[in-house]
C-alpha positions as CSV (number, residue, x, y, z in Angstrom):
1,X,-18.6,-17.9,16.7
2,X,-19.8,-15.1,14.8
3,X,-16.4,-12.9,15.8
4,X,-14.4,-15.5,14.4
5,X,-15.8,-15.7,11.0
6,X,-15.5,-11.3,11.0
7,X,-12.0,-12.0,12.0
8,X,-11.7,-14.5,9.2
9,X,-13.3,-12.5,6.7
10,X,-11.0,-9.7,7.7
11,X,-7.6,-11.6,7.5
12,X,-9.1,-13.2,4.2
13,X,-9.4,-9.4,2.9
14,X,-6.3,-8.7,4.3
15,X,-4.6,-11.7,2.4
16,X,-6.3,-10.8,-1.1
17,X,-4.7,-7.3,-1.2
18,X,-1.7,-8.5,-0.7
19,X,-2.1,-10.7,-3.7
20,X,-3.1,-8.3,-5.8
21,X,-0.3,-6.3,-4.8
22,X,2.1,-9.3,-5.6
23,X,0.2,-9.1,-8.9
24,X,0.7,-6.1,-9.7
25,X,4.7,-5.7,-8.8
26,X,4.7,-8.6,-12.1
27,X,2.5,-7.2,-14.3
28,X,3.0,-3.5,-14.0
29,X,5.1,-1.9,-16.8
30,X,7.2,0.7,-14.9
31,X,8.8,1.5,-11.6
32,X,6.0,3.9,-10.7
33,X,3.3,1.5,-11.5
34,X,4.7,-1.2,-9.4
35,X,5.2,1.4,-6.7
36,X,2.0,2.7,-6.5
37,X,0.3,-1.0,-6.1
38,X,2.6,-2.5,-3.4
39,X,2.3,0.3,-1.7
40,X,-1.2,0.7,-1.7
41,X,-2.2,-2.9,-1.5
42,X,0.5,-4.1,0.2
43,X,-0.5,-1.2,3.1
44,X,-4.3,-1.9,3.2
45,X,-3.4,-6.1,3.1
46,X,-1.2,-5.5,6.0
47,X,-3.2,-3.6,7.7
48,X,-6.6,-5.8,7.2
49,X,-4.0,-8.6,8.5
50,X,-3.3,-7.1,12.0
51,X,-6.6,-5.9,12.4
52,X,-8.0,-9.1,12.0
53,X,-5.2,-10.8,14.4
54,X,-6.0,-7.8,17.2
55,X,-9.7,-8.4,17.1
56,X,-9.0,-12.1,17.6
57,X,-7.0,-11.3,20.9
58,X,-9.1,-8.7,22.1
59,X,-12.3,-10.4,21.7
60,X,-11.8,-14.0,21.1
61,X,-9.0,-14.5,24.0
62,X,-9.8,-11.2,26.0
63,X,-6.1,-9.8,25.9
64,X,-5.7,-5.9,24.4
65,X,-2.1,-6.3,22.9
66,X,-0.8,-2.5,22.8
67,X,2.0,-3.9,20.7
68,X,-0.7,-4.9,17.7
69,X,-2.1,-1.5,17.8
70,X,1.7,0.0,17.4
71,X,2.4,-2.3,14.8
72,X,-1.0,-1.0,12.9
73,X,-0.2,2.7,13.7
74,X,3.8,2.4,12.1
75,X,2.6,0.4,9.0
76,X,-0.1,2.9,8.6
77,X,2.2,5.8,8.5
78,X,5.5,4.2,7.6
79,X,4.0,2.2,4.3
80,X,2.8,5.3,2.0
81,X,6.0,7.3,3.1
82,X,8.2,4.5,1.9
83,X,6.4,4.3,-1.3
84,X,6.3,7.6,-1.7
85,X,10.2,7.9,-1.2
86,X,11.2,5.1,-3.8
87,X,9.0,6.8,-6.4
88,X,10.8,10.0,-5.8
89,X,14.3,8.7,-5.3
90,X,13.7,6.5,-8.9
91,X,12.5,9.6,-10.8
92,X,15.0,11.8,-9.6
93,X,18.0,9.4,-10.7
94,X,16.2,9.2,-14.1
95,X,14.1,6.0,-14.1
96,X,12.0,6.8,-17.5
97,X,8.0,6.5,-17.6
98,X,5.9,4.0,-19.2
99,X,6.1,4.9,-23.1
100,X,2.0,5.3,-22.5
101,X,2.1,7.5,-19.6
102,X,-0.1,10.7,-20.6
103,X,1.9,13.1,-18.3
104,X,4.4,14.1,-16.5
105,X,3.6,16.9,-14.0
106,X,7.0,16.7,-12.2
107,X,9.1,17.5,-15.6
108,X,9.4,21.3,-15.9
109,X,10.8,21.4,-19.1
110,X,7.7,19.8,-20.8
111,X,5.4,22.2,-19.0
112,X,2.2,20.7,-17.4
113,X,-1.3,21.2,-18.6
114,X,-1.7,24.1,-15.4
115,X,0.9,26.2,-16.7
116,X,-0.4,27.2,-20.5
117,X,-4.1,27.2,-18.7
């Protein structure tokens, strides 16, 4: 009884960030913004998720499902590389920044604050 309200708890978690991911792909100003919290959210919600579902069939039913565990390790790695990507891929073909963004350490021209330190 008490595993099923941790796995509850844990899909409930789960489901939350991926709200607030949701969230913040609408109310984010910019690309890179919008980026940063589905990819983050998104990756944590997701994981929470099949966490949650494993524990339920490996101590609820008593089945290990290998295929769980592969889902969690490929999300896991997968999620932050794909976010990283778009970000890159969007600044490279000249997505502008926020007009409040305080820097920009990837423009050379501009120099960053390390290089007149």
């Amino acid at each position: 009884m008490i595993i099923e309200y941790i796995v509850v708890g844990v899909v409930l978690f789960g489901a939350l960030f991926c709200a607030l991911g949701a969230f913040g792909l609408v109310r984010l100003p910019d690309v890179y913004l919008r980026s940063h919290a589905a990819t983050k959210s998104a990756t944590l919600g997701v994981l929470c998720v099949l966490l949650g579902v494993f524990l339920y069939f490996w101590l609820v039913l008593a089945h290990l499902s290998i295929k769980l565990l592969l889902g969690i390790l490929f999300v896991f790695i997968t999620s932050p590389v794909a976010g990283h990507l778009n970000g890159r891929a969007a600044y490279r073909s000249g997505v502008k920044l926020w007009k409040n963004s305080v820097r920009d350490d990837l423009d050379h021209k501009k120099g960053s604050p390390s290089d007149t330190e």
